[in-house]
KEDO-958837 format. One record per residue (C-alpha): residue number from 0; z negated, x negated, y negated. Coordinates in pm, 1 decimal, always signed. Each point is the difference from the previous one (the first is absolute). Example, Ala and Ser with C-alpha at 12.3 -4.5 7.8 and 13.67 -1.06 7.14 Angstrom:
BEGIN
> n / c3 / c1 / c2
> 0 / -780.0 / -1230.0 / +450.0 $
> 1 / +66.0 / -137.0 / -344.0 $
***
This chain:
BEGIN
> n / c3 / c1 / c2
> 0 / +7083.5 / -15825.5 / +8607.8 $
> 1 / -269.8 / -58.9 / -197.5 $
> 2 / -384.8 / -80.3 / +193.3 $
> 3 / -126.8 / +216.1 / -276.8 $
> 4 / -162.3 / +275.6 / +191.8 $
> 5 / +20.5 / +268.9 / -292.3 $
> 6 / +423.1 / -136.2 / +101.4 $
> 7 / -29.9 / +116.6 / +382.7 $
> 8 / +193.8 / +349.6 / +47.3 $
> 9 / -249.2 / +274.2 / +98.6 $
> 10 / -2.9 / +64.7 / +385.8 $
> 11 / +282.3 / +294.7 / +80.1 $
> 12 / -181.7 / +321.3 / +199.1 $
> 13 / +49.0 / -30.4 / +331.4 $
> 14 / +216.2 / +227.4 / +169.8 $
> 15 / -153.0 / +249.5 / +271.6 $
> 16 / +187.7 / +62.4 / +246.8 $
> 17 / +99.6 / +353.1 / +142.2 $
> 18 / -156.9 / +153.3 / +296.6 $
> 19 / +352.3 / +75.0 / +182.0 $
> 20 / +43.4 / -407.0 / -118.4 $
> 21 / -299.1 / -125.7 / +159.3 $
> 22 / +70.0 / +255.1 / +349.6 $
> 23 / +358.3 / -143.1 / +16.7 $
> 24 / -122.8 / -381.4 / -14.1 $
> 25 / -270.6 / +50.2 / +222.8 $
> 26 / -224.1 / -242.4 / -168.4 $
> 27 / -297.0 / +137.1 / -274.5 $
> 28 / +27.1 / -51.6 / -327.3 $
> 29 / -103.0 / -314.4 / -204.7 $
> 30 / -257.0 / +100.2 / -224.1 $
> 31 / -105.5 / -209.5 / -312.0 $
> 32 / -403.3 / -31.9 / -62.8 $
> 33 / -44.4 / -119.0 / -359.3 $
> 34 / -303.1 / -260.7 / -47.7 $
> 35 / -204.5 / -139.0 / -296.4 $
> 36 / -88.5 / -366.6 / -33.2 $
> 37 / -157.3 / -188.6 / -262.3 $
> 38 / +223.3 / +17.1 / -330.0 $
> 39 / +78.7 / +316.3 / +91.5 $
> 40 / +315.1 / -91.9 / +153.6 $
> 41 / +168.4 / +224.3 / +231.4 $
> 42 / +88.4 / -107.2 / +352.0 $
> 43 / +259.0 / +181.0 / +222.2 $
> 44 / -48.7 / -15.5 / +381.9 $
> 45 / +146.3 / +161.0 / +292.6 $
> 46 / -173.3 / +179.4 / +253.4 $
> 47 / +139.0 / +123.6 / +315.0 $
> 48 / -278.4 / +297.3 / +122.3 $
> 49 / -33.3 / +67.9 / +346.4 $
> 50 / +169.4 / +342.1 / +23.6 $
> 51 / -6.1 / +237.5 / +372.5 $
> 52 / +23.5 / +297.9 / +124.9 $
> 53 / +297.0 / +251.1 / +18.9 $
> 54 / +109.7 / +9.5 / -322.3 $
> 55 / +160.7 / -314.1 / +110.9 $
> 56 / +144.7 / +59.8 / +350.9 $
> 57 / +246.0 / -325.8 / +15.5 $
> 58 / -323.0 / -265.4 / -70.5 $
> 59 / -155.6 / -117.5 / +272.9 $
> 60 / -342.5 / +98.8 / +103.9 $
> 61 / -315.9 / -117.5 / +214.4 $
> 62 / -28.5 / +287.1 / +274.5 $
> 63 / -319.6 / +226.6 / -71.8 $
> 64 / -173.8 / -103.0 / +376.5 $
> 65 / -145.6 / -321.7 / -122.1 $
> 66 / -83.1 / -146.7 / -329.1 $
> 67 / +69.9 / -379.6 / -27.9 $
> 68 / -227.0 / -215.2 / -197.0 $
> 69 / -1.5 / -406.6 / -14.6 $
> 70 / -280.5 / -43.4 / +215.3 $
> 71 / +9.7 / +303.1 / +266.9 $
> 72 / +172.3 / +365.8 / +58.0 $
> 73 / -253.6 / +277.8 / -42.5 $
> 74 / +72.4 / +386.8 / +158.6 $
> 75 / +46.8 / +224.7 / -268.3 $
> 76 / -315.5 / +256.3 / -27.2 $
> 77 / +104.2 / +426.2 / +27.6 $
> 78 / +97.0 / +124.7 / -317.5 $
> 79 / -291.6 / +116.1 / -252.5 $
> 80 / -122.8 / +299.0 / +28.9 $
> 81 / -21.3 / +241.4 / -286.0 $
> 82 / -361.3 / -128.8 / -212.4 $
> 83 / -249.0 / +320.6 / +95.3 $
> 84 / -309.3 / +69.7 / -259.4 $
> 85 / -306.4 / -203.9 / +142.0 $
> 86 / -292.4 / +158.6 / +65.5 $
> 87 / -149.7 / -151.0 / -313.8 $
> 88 / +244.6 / +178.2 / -225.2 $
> 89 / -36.9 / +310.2 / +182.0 $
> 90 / -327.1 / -3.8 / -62.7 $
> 91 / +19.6 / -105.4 / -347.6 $
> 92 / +251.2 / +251.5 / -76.8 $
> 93 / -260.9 / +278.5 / +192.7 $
> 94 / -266.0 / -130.7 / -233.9 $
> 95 / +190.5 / +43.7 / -308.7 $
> 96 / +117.3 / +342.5 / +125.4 $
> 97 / -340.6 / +122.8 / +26.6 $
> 98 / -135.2 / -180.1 / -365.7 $
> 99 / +312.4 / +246.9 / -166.9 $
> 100 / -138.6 / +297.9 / +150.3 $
> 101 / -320.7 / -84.9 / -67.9 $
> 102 / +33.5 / -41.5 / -326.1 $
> 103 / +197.4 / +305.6 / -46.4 $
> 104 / -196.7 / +198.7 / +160.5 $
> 105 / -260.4 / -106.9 / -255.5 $
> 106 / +224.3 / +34.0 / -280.5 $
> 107 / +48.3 / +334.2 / +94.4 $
> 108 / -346.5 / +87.3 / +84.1 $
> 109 / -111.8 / -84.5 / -383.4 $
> 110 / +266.4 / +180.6 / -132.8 $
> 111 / -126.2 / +349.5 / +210.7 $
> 112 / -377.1 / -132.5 / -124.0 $
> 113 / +103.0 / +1.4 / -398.5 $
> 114 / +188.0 / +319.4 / +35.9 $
> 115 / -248.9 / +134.6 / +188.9 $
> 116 / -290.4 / -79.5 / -241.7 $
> 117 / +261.7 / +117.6 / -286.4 $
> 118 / -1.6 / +305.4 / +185.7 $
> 119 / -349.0 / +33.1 / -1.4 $
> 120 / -44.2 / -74.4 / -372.4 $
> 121 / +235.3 / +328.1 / -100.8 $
> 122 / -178.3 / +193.6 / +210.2 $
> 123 / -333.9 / -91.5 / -109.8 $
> 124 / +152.5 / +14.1 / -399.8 $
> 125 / -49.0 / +270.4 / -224.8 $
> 126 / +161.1 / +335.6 / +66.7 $
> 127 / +150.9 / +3.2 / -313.6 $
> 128 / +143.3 / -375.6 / -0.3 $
> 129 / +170.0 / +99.3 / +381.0 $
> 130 / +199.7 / +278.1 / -101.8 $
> 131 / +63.2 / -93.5 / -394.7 $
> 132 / +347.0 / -72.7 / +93.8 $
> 133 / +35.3 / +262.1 / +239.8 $
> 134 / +149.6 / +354.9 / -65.1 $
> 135 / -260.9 / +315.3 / +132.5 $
> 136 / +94.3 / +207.4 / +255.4 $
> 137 / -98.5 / +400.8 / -89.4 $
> 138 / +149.7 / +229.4 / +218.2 $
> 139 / -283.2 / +249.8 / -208.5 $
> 140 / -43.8 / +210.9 / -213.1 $
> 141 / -90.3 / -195.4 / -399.2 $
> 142 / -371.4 / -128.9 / +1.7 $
> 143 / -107.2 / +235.3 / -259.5 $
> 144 / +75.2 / +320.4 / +262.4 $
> 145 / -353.4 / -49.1 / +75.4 $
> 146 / -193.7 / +322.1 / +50.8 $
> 147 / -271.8 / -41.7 / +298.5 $
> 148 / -134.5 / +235.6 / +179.7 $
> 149 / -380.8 / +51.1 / -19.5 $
> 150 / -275.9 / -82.8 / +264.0 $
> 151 / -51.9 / +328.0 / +53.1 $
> 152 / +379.6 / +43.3 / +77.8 $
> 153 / -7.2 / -271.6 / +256.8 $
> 154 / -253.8 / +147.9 / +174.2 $
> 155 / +154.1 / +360.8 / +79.2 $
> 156 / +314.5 / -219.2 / +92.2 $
> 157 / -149.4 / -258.9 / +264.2 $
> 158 / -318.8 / +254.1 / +67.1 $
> 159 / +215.3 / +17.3 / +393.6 $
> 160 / +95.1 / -373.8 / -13.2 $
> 161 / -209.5 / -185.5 / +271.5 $
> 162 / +39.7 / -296.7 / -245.7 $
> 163 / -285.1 / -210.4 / -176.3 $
> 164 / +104.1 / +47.7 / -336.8 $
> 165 / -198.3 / -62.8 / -344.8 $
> 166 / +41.7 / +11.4 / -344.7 $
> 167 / +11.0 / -352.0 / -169.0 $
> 168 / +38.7 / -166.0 / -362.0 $
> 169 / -94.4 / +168.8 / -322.1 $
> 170 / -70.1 / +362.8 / +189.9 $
> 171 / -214.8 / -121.6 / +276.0 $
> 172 / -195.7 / -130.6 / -331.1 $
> 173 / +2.5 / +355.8 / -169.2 $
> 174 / -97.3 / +120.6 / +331.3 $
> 175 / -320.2 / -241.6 / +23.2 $
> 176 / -71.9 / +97.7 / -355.3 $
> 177 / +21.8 / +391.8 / +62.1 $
> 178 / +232.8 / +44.9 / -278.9 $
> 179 / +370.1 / -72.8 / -220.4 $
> 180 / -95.8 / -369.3 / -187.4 $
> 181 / +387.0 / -47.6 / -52.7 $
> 182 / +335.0 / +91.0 / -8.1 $
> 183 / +195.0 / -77.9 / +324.2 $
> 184 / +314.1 / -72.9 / +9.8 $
> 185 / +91.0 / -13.3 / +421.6 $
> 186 / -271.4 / +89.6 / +302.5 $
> 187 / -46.8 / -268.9 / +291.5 $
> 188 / -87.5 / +58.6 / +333.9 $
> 189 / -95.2 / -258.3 / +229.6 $
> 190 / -7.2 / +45.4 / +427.2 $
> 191 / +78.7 / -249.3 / +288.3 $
> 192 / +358.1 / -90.9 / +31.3 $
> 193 / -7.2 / +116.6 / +387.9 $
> 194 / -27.6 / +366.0 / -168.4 $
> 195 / +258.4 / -15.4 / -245.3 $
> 196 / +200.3 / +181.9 / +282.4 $
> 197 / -229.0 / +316.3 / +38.9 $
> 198 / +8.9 / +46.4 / -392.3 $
> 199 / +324.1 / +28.9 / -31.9 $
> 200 / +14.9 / +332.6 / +221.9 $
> 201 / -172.6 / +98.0 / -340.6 $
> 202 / +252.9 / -76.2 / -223.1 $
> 203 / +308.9 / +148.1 / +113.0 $
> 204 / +90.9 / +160.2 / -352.5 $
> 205 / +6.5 / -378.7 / -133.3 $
> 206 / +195.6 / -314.2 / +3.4 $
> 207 / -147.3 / -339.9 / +23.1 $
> 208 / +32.1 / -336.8 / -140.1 $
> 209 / -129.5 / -344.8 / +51.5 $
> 210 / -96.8 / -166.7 / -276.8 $
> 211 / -50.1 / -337.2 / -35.0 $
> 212 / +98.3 / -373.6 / -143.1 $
> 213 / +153.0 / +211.4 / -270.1 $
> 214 / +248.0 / +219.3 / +196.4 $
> 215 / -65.6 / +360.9 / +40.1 $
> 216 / +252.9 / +80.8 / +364.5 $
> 217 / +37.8 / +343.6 / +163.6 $
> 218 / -179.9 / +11.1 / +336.3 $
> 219 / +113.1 / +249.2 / +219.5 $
> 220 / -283.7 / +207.3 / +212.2 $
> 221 / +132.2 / -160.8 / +292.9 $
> 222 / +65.7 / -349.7 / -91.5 $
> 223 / -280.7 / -265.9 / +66.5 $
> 224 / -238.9 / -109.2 / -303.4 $
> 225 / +92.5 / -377.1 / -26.4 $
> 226 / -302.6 / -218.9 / +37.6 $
> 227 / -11.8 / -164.3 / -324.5 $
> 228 / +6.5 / +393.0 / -195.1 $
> 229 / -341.5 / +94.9 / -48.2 $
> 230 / +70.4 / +311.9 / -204.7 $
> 231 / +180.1 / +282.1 / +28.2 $
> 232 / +80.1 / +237.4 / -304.4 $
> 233 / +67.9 / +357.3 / +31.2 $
> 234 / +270.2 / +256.3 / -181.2 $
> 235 / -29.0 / +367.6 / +25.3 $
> 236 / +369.1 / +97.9 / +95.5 $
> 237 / -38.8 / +329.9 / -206.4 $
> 238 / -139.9 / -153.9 / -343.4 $
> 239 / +134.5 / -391.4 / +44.7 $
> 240 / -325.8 / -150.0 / -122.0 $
> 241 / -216.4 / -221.4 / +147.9 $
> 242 / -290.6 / +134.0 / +145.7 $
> 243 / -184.9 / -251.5 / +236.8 $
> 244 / -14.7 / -359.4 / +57.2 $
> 245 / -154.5 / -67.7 / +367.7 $
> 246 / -116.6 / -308.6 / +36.2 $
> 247 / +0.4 / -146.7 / +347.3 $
> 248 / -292.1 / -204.9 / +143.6 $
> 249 / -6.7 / -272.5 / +254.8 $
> 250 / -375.7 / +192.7 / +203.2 $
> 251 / +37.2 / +278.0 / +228.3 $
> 252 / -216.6 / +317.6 / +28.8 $
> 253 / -336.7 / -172.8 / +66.1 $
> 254 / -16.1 / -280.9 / -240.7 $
> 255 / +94.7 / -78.8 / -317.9 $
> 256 / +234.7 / -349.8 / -80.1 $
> 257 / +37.2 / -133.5 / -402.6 $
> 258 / +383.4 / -74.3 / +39.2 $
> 259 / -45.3 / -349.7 / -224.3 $
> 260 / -265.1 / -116.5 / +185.6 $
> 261 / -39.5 / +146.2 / +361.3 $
> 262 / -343.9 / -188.1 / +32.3 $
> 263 / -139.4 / +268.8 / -175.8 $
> 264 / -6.6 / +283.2 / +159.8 $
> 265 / -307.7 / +341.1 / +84.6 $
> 266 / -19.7 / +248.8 / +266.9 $
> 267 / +242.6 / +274.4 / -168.1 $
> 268 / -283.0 / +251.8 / +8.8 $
> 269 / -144.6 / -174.3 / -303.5 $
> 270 / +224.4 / -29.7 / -241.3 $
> 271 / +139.0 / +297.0 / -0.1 $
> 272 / -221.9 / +289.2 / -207.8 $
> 273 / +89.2 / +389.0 / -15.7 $
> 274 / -58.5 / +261.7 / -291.4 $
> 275 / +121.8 / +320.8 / +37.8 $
> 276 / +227.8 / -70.8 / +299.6 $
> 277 / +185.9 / -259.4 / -152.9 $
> 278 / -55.4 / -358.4 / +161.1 $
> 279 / +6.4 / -259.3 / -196.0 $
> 280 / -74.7 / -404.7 / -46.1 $
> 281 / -334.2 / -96.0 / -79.9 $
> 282 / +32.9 / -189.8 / -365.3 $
> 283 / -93.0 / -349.2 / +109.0 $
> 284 / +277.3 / +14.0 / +192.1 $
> 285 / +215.2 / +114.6 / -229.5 $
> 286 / -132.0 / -209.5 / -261.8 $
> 287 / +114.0 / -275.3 / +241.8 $
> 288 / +372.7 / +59.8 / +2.6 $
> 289 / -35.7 / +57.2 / -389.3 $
> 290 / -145.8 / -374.1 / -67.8 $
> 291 / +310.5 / -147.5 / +32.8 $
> 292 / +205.4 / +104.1 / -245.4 $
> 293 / -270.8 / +134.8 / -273.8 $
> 294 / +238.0 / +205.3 / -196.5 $
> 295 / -198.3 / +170.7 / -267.5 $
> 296 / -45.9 / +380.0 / +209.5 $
> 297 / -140.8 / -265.0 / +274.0 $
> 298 / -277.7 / -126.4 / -226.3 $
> 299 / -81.2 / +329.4 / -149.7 $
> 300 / -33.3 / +148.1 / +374.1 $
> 301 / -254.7 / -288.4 / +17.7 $
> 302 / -182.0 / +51.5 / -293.6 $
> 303 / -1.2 / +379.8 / +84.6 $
> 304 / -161.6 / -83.7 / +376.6 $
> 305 / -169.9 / -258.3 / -68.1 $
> 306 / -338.9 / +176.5 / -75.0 $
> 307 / +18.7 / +215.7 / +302.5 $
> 308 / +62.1 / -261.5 / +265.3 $
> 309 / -236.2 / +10.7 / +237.1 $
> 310 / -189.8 / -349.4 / +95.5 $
> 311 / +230.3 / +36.2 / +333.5 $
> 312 / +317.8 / +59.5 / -248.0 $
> 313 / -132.5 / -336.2 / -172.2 $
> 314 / -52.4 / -204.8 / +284.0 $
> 315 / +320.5 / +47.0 / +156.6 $
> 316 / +175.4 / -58.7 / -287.8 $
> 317 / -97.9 / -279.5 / -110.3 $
> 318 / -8.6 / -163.2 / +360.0 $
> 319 / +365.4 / +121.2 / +5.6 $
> 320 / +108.6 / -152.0 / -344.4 $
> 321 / -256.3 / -308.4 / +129.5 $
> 322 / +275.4 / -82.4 / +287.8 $
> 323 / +322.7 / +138.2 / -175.1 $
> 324 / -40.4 / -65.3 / -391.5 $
> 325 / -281.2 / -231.6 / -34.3 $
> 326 / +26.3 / -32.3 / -352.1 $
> 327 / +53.2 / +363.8 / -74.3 $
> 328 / -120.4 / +128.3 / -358.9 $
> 329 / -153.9 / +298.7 / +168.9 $
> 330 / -263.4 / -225.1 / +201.8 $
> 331 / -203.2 / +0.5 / -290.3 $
> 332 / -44.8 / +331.2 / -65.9 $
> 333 / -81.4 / +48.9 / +396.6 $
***
C-alpha cells in the first residue's frame, strides 16, 4: 500500500448498533467522537460514556443512599423543588401589569377626547353643513300651505289661556309701528316653555309639529316637547295649512330669558307691549332675535323701526348686540 495519503481508503461508517442489540449484551454502545487536528486530519477514538439508570437494568449501579467521590461520600440533598416566581418577578410582572393599563387607559381616554371635541365641532357647524347629507323628516303639510292666522285671531283664541303669550318677528314690528309695512308670510308667538302645556287646551282643532335641524315631526298633544325643539308649528285640521309657529322660551311668567344668550335677560313686564288687546314683543327685542340671520325682511324691519326706537329701545339694543354680536352692522346706526 502506498504511504500516499490521497492512497489511504476512506474510513467505512460505523455501524450503530440496535437498541434490542445493546439490551441483550448488557454493555452501552461504543460511540465514535470525530476530532480535528492540524492538517485537518481526521482522528477516530472510542469513547465508552458512563450510561445508568433503568433503561439498563442488567449494569451495575452505585445505590442512590450515598454518593461516592475520591476524597469523601456526601448525603444526597431532597429532591428540587419546583422553581416558584421570586418576589422580584412578581413584582416586576405587577409593575408591567399596571404600565399596560395605564397606558391604555390613556389611549383610550384620547380617543373619547378627539371624538368628543369632533362632536362638539358638528354641533357648533353650520346648520346647513350638518344635515347636507341628511334626508328631512316632514310628517307636514308642503311649506308653501302657509296661511297664518292674524293677531287679532290669536287673541279671541288664547283670550281664556292663563298663558304669557306675545306676538313676535315681523308682526310684533307692524304692531310697534301701528300699521301693515309688509307682507307676512307665517305669525310667531313667543311664551315660556313651562306654558306650552296650557296653550295647547287652545288648540284642540290643530295638529302640531316640531320643527327643527331641518325635520318637520308630528307631535302628538300628549307627547313631551323634546328639549332641543324650540318651535312648534301649527296645522288647522279642517284647512291643512299652517297657521302658527310658537316659539318656546327658556323664562317663565315673570322674566324674560334671550334663548342664545341667557345672560340677557328683563323682568317680563317690560318687554312685552299691548295695542288693542293683543300682546306683543317690544321691537328691541325682537330686533334681537332678527340680528342673526339679517335676511333682507330683517333689515327692512330695522330700517322701518329704527326712527321710532325709543332711547330705552336703543340702549338695550345695542348693549345686547355689545355682548352677543359685537361687531354687528346695526351698532352703527344705534
Amino acid at each position: 500500500m502506498s504511504d500516499n495519503e490521497d492512497d489511504h481508503e476512506p474510513p467505512q461508517p460505523a455501524q450503530i448498533p440496535l437498541l434490542d442489540d445493546i439490551v441483550s449484551e448488557g454493555k452501552p454502545p461504543k460511540r465514535r467522537r470525530r476530532v480535528k487536528r492540524e492538517k485537518n486530519l481526521d482522528l477516530d477514538f472510542e469513547t465508552e460514556p458512563q450510561v445508568t439508570g433503568d433503561l439498563f437494568p442488567d449494569l451495575p449501579t452505585q445505590p442512590r443512599d450515598k454518593v461516592t467521590t475520591p476524597d469523601k461520600e456526601v448525603e444526597p440533598g431532597p429532591p428540587p423543588s419546583p422553581l416558584e416566581p421570586s418576589e422580584a418577578i412578581r413584582a416586576q410582572a405587577t409593575q408591567m401589569v399596571d404600565r399596560l393599563v395605564q397606558e391604555y387607559a390613556v389611549e383610550m381616554v384620547h380617543r373619547l377626547r378627539d371624538e368628543l371635541t369632533q362632536l362638539l365641532e358638528e354641533l357648533e357647524a353650520p346648520l346647513d353643513n350638518r344635515e347636507q347629507n341628511k334626508t328631512p323628516v316632514w310628517d307636514g303639510p308642503p311649506i308653501d300651505a302657509w296661511q297664518p292666522w292674524f293677531p287679532i285671531e290669536l287673541a279671541r283664541r288664547f283670550e281664556t289661556a292663563d298663558v304669557n303669550w306675545a306676538v313676535a318677528g315681523g308682526w310684533a314690528i307692524d304692531l310697534f309701528l301701528g300699521y301693515l309695512s309688509r307682507d307676512h308670510h307665517d305669525i310667531e308667538i313667543a311664551l315660556p316653555r313651562e306654558e306650552f302645556s296650557s296653550l295647547i287646551a287652545c288648540l284642540g282643532d290643530c295638529e302640531l309639529f316640531a320643527a327643527g335641524g331641518g325635520d318637520v315631526r308630528r307631535l302628538r298633544h300628549t307627547d313631551p316637547v323634546p328639549a332641543a325643539i324650540h318651535q312648534i308649528w301649527v296645522v288647522e285640521r279642517e284647512t291643512g295649512q299652517w297657521r302658527l309657529d310658537v316659539l318656546l322660551e327658556p323664562g317663565d311668567a315673570s322674566r324674560w330669558v334671550y334663548r342664545r344668550d341667557p345672560t340677557i335677560h328683563r323682568p317680563r313686564a317690560d318687554v312685552v307691549s299691548i295695542r288693542n288687546g293683543i300682546p306683543y314683543l317690544r321691537p328691541d327685542i325682537v330686533l334681537l332675535f332678527k340680528a342673526k340671520h339679517l335676511r333682507d325682511q330683517d333689515n327692512a324691519d330695522f330700517r322701518q323701526a329704527l326712527p321710532r326706537l325709543t332711547s330705552s329701545h336703543r340702549a338695550f339694543l345695542r348693549t345686547a348686540l355689545e355682548v352677543s354680536a359685537p361687531d354687528h352692522p346695526w351698532l352703527d346706526a344705534l
